[in-house]
mmCIF entry with sequence, helices, sheets and N, C-alpha, C, O atoms, coordinates in Angstrom:
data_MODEL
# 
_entry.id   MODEL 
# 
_entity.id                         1 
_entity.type                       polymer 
_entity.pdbx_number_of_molecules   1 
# 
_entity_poly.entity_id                      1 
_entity_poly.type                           'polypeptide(L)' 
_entity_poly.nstd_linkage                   no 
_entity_poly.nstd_monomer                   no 
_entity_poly.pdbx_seq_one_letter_code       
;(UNK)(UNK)(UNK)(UNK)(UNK)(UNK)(UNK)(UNK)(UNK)(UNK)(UNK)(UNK)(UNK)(UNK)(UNK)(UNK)
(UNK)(UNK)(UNK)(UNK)(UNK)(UNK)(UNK)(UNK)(UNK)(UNK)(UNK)(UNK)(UNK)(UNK)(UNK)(UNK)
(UNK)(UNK)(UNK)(UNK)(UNK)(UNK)(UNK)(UNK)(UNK)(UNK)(UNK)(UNK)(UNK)(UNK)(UNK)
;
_entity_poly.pdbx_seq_one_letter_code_can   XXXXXXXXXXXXXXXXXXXXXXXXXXXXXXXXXXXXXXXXXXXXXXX 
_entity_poly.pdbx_strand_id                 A 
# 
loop_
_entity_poly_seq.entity_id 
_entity_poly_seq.num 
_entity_poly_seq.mon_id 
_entity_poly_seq.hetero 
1 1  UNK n 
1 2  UNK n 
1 3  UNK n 
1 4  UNK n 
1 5  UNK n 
1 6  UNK n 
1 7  UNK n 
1 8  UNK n 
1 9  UNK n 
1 10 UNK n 
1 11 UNK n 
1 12 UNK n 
1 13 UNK n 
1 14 UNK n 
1 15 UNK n 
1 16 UNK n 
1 17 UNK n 
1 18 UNK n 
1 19 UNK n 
1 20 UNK n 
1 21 UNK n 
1 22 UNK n 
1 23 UNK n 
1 24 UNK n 
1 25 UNK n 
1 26 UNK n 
1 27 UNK n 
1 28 UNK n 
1 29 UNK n 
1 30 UNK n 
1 31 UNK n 
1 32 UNK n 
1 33 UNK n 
1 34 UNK n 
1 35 UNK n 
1 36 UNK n 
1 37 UNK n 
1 38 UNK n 
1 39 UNK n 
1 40 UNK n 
1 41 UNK n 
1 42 UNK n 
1 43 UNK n 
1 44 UNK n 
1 45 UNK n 
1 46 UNK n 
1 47 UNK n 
# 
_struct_asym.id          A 
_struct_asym.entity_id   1 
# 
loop_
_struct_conf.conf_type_id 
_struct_conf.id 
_struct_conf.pdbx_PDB_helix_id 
_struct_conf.beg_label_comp_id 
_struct_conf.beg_label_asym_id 
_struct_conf.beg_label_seq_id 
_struct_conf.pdbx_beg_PDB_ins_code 
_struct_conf.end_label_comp_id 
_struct_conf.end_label_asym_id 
_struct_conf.end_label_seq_id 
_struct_conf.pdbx_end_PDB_ins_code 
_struct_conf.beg_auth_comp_id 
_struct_conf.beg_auth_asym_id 
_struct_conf.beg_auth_seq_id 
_struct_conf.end_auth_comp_id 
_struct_conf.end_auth_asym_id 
_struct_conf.end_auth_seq_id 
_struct_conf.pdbx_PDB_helix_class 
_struct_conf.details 
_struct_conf.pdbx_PDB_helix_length 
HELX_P HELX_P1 AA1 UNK A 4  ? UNK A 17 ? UNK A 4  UNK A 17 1 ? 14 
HELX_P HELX_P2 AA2 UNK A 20 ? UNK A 21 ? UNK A 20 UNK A 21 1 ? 2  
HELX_P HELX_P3 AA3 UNK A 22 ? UNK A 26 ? UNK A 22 UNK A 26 3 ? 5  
HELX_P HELX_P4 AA4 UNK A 31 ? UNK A 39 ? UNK A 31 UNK A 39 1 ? 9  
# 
_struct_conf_type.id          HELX_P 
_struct_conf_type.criteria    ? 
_struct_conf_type.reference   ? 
# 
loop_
_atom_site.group_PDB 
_atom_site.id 
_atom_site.type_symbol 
_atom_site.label_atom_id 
_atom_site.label_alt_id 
_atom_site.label_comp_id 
_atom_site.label_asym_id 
_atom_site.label_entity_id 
_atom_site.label_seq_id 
_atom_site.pdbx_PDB_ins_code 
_atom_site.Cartn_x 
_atom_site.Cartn_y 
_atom_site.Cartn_z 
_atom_site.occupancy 
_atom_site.B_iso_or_equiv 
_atom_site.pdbx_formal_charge 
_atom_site.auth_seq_id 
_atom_site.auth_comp_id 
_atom_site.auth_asym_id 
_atom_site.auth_atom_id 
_atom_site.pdbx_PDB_model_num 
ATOM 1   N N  . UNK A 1 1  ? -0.536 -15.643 -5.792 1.00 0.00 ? 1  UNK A N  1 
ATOM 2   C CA . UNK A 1 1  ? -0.436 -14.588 -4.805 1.00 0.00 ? 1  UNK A CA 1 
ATOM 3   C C  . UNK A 1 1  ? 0.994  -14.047 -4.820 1.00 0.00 ? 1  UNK A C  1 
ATOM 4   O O  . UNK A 1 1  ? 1.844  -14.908 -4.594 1.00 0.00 ? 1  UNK A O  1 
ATOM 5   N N  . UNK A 1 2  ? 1.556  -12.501 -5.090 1.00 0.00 ? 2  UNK A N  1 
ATOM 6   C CA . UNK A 1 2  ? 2.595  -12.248 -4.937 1.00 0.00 ? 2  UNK A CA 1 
ATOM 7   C C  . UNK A 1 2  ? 3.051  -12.400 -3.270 1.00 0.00 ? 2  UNK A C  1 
ATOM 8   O O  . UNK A 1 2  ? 2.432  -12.471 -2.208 1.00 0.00 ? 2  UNK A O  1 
ATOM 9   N N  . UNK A 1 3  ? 4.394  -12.406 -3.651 1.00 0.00 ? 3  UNK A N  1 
ATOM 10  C CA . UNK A 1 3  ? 5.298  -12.989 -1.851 1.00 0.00 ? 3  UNK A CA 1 
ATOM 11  C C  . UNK A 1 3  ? 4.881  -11.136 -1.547 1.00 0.00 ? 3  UNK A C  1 
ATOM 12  O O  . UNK A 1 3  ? 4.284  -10.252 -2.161 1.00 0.00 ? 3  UNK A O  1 
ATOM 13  N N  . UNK A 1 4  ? 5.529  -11.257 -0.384 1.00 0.00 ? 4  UNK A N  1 
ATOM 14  C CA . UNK A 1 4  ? 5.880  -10.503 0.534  1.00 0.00 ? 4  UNK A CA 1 
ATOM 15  C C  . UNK A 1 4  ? 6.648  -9.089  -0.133 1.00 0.00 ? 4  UNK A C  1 
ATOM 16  O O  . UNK A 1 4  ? 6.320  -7.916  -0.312 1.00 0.00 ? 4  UNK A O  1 
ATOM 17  N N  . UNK A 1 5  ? 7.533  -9.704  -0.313 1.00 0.00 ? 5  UNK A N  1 
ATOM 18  C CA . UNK A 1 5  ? 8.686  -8.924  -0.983 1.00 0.00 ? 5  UNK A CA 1 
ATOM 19  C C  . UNK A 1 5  ? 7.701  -7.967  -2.144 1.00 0.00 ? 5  UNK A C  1 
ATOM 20  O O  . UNK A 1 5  ? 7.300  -6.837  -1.865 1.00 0.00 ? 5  UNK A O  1 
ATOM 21  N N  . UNK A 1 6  ? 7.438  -8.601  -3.352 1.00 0.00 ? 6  UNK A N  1 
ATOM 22  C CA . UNK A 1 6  ? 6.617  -8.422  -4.364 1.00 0.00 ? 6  UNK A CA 1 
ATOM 23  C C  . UNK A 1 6  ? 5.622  -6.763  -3.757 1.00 0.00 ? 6  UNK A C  1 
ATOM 24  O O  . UNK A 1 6  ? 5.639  -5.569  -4.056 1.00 0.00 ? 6  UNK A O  1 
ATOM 25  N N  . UNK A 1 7  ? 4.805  -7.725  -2.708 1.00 0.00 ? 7  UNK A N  1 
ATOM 26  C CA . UNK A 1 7  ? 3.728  -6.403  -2.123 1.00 0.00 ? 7  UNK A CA 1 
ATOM 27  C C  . UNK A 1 7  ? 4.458  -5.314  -1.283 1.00 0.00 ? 7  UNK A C  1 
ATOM 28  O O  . UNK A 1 7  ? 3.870  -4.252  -1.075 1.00 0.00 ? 7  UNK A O  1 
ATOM 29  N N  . UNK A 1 8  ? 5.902  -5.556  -0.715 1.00 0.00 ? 8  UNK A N  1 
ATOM 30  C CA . UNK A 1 8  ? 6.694  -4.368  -0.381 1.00 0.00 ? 8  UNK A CA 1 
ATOM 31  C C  . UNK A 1 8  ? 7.046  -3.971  -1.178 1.00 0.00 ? 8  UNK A C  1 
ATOM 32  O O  . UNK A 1 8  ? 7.206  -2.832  -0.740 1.00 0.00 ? 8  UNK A O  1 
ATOM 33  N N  . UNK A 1 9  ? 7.545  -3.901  -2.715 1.00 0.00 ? 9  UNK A N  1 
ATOM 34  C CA . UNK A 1 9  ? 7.818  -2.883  -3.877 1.00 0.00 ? 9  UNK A CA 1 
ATOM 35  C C  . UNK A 1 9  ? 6.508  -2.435  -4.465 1.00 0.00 ? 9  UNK A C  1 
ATOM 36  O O  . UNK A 1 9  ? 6.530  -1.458  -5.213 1.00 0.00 ? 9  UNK A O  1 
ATOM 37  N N  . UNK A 1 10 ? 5.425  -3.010  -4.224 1.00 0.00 ? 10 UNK A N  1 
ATOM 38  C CA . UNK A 1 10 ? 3.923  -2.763  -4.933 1.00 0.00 ? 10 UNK A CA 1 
ATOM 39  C C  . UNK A 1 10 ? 4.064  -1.356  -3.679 1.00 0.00 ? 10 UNK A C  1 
ATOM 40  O O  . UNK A 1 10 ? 4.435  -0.254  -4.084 1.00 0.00 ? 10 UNK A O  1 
ATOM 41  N N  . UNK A 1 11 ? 3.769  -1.546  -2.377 1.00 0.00 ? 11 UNK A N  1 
ATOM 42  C CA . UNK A 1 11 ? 3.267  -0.793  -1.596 1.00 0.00 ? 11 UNK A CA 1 
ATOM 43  C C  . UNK A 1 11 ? 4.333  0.589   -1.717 1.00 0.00 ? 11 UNK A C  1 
ATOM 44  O O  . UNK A 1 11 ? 3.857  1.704   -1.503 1.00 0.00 ? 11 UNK A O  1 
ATOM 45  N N  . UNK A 1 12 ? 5.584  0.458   -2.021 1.00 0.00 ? 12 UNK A N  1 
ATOM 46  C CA . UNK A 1 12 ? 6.720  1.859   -2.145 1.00 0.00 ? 12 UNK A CA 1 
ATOM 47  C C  . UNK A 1 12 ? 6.068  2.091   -2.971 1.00 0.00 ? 12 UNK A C  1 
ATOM 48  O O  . UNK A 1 12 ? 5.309  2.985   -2.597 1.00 0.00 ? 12 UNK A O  1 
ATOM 49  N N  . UNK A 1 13 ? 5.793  1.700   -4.366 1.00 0.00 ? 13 UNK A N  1 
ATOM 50  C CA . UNK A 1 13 ? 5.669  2.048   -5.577 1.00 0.00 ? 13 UNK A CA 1 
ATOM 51  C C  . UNK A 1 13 ? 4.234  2.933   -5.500 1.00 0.00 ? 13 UNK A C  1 
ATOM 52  O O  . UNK A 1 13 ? 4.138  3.935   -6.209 1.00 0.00 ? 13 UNK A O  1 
ATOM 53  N N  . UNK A 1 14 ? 3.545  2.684   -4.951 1.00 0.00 ? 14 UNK A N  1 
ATOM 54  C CA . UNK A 1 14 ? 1.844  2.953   -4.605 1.00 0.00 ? 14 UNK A CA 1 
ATOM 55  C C  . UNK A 1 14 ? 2.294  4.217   -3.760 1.00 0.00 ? 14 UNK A C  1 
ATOM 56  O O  . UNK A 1 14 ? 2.006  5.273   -4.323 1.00 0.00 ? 14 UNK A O  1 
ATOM 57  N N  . UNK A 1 15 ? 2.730  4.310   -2.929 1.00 0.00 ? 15 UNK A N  1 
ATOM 58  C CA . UNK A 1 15 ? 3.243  5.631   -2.093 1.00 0.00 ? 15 UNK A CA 1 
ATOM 59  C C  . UNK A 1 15 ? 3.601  6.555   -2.553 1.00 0.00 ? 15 UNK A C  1 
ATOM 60  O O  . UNK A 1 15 ? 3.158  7.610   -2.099 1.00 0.00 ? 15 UNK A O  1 
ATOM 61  N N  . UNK A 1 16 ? 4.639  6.593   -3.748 1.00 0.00 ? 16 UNK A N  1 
ATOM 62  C CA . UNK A 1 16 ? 5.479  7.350   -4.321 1.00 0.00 ? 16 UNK A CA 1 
ATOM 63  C C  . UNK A 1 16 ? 4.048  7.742   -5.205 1.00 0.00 ? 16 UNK A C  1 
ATOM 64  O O  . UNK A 1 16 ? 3.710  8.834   -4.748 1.00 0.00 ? 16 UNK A O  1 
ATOM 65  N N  . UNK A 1 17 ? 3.064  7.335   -6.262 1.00 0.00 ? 17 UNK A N  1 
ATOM 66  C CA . UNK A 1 17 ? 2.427  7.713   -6.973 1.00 0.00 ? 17 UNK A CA 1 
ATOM 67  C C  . UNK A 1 17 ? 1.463  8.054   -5.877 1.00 0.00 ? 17 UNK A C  1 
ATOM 68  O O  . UNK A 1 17 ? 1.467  9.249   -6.174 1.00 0.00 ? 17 UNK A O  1 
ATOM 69  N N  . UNK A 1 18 ? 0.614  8.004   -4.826 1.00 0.00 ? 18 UNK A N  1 
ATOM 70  C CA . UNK A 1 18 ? -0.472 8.382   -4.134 1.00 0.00 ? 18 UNK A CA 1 
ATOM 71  C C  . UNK A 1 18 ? 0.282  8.449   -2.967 1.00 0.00 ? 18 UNK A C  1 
ATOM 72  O O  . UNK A 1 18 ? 0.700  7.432   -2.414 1.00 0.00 ? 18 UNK A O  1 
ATOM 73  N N  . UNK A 1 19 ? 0.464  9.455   -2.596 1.00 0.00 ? 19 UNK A N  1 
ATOM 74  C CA . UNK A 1 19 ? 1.186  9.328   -0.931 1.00 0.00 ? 19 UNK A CA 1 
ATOM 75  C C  . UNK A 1 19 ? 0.358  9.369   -0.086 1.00 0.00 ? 19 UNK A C  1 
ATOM 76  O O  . UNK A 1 19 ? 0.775  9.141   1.050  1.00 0.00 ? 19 UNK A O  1 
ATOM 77  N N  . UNK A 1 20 ? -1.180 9.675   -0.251 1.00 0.00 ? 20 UNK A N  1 
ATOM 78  C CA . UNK A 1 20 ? -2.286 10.371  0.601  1.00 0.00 ? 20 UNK A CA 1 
ATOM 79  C C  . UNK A 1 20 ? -2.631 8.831   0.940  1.00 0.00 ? 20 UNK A C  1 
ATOM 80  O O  . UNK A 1 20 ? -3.238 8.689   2.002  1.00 0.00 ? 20 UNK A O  1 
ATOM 81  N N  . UNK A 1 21 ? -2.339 7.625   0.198  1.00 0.00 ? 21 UNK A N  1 
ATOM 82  C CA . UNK A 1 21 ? -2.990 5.955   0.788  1.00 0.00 ? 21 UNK A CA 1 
ATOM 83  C C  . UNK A 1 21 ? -2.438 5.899   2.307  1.00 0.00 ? 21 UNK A C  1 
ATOM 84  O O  . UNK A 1 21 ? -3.192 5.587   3.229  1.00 0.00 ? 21 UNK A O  1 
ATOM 85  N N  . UNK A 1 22 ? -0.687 6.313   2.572  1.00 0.00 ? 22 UNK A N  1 
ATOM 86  C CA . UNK A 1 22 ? -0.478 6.373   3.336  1.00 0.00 ? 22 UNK A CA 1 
ATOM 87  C C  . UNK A 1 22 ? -0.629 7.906   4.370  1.00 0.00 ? 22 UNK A C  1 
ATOM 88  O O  . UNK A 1 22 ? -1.371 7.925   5.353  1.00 0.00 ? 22 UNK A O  1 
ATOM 89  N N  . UNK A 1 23 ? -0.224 8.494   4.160  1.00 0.00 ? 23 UNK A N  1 
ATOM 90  C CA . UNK A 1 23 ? -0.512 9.528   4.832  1.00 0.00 ? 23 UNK A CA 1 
ATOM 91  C C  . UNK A 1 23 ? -1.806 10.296  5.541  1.00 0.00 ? 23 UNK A C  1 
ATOM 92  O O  . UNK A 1 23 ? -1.737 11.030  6.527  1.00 0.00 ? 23 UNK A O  1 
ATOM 93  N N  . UNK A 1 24 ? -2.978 9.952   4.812  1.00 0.00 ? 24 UNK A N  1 
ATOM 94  C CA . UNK A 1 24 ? -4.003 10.219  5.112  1.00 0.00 ? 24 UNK A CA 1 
ATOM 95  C C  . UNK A 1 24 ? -5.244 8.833   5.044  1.00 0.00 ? 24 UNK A C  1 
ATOM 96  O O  . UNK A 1 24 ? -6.472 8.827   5.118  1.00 0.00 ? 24 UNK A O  1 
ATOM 97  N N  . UNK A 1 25 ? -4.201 7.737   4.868  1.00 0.00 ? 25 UNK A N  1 
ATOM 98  C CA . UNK A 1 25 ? -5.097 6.500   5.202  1.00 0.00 ? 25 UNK A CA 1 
ATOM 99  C C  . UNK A 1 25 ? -3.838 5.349   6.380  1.00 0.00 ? 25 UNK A C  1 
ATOM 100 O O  . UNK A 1 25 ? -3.742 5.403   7.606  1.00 0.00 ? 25 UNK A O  1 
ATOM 101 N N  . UNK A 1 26 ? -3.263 4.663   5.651  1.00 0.00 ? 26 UNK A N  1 
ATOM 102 C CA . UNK A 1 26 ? -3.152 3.309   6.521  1.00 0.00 ? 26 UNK A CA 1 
ATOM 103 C C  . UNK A 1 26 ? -1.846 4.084   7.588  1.00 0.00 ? 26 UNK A C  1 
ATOM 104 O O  . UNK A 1 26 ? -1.656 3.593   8.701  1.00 0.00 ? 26 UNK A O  1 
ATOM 105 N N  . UNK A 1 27 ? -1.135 5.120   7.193  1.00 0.00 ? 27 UNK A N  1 
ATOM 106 C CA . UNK A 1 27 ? -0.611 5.690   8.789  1.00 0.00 ? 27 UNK A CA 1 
ATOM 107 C C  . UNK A 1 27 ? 1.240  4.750   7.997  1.00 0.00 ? 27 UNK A C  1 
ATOM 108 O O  . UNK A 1 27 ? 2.144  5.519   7.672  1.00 0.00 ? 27 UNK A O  1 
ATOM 109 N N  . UNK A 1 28 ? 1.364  3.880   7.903  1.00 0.00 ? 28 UNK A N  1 
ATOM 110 C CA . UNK A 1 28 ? 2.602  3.528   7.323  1.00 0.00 ? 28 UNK A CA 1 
ATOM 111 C C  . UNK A 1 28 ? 2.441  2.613   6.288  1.00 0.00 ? 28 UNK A C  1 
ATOM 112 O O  . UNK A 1 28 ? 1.426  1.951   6.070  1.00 0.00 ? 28 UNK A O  1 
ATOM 113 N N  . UNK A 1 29 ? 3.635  2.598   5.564  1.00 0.00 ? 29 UNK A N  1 
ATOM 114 C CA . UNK A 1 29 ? 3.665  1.469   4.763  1.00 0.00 ? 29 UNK A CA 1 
ATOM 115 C C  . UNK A 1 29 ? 3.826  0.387   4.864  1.00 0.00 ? 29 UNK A C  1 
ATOM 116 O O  . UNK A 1 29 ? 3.466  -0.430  4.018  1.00 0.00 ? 29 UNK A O  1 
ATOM 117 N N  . UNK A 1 30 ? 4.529  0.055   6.146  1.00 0.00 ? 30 UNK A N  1 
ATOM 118 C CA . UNK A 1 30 ? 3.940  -1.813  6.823  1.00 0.00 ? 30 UNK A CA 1 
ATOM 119 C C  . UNK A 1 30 ? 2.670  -2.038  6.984  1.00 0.00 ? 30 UNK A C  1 
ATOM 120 O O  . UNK A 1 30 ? 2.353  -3.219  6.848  1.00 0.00 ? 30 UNK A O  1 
ATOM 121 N N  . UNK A 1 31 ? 1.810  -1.284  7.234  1.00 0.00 ? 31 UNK A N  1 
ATOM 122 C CA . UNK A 1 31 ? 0.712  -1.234  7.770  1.00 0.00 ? 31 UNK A CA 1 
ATOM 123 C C  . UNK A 1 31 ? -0.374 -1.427  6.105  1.00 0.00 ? 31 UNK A C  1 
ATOM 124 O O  . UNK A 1 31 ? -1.341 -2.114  5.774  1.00 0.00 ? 31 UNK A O  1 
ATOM 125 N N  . UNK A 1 32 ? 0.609  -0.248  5.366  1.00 0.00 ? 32 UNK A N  1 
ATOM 126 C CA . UNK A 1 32 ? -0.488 -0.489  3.917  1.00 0.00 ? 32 UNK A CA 1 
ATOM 127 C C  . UNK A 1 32 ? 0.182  -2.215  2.986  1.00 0.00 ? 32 UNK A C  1 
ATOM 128 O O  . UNK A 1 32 ? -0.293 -2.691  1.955  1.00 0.00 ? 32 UNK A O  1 
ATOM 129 N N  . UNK A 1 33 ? 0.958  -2.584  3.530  1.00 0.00 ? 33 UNK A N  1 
ATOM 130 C CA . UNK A 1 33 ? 1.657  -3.819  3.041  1.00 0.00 ? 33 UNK A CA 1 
ATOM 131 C C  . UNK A 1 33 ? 0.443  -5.321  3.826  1.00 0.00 ? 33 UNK A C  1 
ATOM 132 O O  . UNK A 1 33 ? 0.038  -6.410  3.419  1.00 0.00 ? 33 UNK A O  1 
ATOM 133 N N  . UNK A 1 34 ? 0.311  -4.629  4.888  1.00 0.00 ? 34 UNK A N  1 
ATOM 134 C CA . UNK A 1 34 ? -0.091 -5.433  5.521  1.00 0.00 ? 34 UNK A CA 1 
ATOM 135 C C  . UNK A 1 34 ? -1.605 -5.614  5.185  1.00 0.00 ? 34 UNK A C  1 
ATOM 136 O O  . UNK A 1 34 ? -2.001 -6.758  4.960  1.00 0.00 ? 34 UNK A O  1 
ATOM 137 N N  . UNK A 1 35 ? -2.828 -4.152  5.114  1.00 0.00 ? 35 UNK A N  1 
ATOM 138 C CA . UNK A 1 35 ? -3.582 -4.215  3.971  1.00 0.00 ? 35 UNK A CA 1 
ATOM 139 C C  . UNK A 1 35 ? -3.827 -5.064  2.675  1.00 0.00 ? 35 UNK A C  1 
ATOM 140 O O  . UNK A 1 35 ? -4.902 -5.560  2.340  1.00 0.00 ? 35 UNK A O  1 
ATOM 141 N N  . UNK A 1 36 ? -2.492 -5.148  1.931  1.00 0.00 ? 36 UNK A N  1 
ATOM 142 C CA . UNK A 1 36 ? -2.726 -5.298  0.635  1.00 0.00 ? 36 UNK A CA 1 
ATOM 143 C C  . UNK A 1 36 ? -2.688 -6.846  0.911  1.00 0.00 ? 36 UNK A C  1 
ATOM 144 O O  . UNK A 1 36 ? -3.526 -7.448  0.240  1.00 0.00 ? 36 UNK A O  1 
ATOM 145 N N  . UNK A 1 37 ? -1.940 -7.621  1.713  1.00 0.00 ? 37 UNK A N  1 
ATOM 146 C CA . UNK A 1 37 ? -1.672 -9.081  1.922  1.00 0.00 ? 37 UNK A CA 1 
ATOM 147 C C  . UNK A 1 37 ? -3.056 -9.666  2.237  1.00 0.00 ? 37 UNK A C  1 
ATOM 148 O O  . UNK A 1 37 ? -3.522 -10.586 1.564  1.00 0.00 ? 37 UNK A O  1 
ATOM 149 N N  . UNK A 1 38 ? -4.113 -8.766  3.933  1.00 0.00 ? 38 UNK A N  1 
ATOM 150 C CA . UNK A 1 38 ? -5.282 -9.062  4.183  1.00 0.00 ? 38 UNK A CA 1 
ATOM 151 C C  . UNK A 1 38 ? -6.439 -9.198  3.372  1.00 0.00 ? 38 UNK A C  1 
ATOM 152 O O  . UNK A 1 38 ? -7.345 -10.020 3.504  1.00 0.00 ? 38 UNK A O  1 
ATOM 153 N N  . UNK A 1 39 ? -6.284 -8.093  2.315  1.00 0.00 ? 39 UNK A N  1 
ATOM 154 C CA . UNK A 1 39 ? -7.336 -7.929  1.748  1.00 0.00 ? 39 UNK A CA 1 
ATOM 155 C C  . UNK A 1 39 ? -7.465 -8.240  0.294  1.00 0.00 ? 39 UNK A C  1 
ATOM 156 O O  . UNK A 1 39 ? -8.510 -8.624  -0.232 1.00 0.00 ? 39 UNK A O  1 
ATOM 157 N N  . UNK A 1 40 ? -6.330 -8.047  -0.320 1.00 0.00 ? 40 UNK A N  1 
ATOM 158 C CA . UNK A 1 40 ? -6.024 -8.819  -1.626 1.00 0.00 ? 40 UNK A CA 1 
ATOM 159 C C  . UNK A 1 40 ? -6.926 -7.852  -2.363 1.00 0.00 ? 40 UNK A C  1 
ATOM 160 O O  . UNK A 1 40 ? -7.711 -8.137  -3.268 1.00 0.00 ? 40 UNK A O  1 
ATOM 161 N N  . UNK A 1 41 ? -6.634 -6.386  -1.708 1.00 0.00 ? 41 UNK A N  1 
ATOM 162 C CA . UNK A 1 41 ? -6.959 -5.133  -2.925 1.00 0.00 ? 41 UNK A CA 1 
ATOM 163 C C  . UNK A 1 41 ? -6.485 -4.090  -2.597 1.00 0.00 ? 41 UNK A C  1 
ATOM 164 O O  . UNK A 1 41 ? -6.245 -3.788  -1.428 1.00 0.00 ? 41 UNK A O  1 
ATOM 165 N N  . UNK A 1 42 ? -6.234 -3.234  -3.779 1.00 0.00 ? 42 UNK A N  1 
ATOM 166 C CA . UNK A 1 42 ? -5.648 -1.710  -4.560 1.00 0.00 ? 42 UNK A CA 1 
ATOM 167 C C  . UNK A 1 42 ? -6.288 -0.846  -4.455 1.00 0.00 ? 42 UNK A C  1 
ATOM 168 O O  . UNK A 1 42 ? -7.317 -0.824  -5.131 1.00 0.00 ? 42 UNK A O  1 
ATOM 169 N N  . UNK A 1 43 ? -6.016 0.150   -3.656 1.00 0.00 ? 43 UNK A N  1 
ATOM 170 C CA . UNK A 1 43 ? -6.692 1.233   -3.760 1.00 0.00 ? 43 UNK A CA 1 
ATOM 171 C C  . UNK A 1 43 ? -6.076 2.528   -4.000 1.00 0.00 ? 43 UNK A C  1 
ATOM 172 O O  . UNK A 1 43 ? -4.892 2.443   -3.673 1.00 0.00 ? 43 UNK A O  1 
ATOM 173 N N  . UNK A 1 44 ? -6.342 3.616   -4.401 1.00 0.00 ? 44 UNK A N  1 
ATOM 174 C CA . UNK A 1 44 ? -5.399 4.492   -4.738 1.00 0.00 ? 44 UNK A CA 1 
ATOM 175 C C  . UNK A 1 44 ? -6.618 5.601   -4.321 1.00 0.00 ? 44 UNK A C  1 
ATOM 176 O O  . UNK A 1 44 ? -7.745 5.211   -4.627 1.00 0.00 ? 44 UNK A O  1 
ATOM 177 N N  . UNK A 1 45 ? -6.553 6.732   -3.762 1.00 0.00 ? 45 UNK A N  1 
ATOM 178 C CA . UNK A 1 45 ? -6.952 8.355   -3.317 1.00 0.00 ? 45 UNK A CA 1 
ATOM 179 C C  . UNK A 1 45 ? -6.493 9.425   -3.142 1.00 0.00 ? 45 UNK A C  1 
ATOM 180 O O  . UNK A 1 45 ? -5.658 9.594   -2.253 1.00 0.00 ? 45 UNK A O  1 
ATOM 181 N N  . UNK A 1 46 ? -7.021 10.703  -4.148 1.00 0.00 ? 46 UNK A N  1 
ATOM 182 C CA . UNK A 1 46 ? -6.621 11.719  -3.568 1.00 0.00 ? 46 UNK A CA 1 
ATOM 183 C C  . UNK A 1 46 ? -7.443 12.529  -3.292 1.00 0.00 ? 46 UNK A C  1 
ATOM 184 O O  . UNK A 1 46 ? -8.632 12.212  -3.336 1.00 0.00 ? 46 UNK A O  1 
ATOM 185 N N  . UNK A 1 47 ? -7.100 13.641  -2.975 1.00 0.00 ? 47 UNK A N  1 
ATOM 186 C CA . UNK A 1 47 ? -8.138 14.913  -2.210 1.00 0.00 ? 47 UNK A CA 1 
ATOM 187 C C  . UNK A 1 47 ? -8.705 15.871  -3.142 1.00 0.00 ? 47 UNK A C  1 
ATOM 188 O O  . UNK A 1 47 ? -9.428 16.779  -2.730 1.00 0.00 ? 47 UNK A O  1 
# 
């Protein structure tokens, strides 16, 4: 399981290429960090 840290550069990195995960899904990136830890999956969307 990556740490913490690990899924906070996964989750910038995921933002910067799909900004709509956050913006038009989890609302912030603690929040999509916090996602990726719960659920132990990747998702990527656009419009």
């Amino acid at each position: 399981m990556p740490s913490r840290e690990e899924f906070t550069t996964l989750a910038h990195e995921m933002y910067d290429f799909c900004p709509d995960i956050v913006d038009q899904g989890t609302g912030s990136i603690e929040n999509l960090i916090e996602e990726l830890i719960e659920t132990e999956n990747l998702f990527l969307w656009w419009d």
